[in-house]
C-alpha positions in Angstrom: -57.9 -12.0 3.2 -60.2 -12.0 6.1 -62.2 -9.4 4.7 -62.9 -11.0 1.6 -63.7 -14.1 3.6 -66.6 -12.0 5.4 -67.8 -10.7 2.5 -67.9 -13.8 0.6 -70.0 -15.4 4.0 -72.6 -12.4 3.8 -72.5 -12.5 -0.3 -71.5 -15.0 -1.9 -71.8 -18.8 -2.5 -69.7 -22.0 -2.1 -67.7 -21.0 -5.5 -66.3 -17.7 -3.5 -65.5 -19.2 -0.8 -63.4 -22.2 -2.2 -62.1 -19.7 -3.8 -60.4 -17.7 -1.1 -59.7 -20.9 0.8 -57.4 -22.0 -2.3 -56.1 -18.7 -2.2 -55.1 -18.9 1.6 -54.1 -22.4 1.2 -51.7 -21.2 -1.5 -50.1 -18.4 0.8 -49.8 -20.8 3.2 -48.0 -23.3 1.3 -45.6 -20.4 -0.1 -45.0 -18.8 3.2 -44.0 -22.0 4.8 -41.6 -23.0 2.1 -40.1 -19.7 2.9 -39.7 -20.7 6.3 -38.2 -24.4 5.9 -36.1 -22.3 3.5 -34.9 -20.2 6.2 -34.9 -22.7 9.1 -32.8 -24.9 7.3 -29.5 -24.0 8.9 -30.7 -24.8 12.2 -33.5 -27.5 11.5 -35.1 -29.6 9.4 -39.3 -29.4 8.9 -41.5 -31.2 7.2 -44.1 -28.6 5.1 -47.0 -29.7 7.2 -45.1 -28.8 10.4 -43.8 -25.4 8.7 -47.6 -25.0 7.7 -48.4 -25.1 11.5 -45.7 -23.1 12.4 -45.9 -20.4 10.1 -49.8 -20.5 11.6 -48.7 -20.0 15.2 -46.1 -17.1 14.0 -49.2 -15.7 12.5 -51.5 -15.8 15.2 -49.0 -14.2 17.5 -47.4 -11.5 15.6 -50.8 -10.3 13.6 -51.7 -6.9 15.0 -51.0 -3.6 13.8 -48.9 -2.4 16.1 -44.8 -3.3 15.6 -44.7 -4.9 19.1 -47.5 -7.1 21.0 -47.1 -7.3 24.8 -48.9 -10.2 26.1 -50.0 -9.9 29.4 -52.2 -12.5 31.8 -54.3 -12.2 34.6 -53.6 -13.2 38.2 -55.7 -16.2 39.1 -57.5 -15.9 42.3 -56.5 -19.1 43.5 -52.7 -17.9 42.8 -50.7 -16.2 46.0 -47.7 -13.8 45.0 -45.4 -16.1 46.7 -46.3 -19.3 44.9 
């Protein structure tokens, strides 16, 4: 998906790109119905909220390796103790 989005920015017109936006928006949609689906037991979602969530899910688990370790930086103005 992202790569036909590049190519569509460097190529293409307005048409292409609606294009793969209805096409995103349209994976979206399905994938969070999935996910209200399979929440359901434990919570109740509006599709807008699942949208979001299936988003954030997204963002976080998209890589290419199986696990993603997120790590952050010590702050200089951060002691070990505090």
């Amino acid at each position: 998906m992202c790569d036909s989005y590049s190519d569509a920015m460097a190529r293409s017109g307005a048409q292409r790109l609606e294009a793969i936006n209805m096409g995103r928006r349209a994976i979206h949609n399905e994938a969070s119905e999935l996910l209200r689906e399979r929440l359901r037991s434990k919570v109740d979602i509006d599709l807008e909220t699942a949208r979001r969530l299936f988003t954030l899910l997204h963002i976080l688990l998209k890589q290419d390796t199986p696990y993603r370790r997120i790590e952050h930086e010590t702050k200089p103005y951060c002691s070990a103790g505090s």
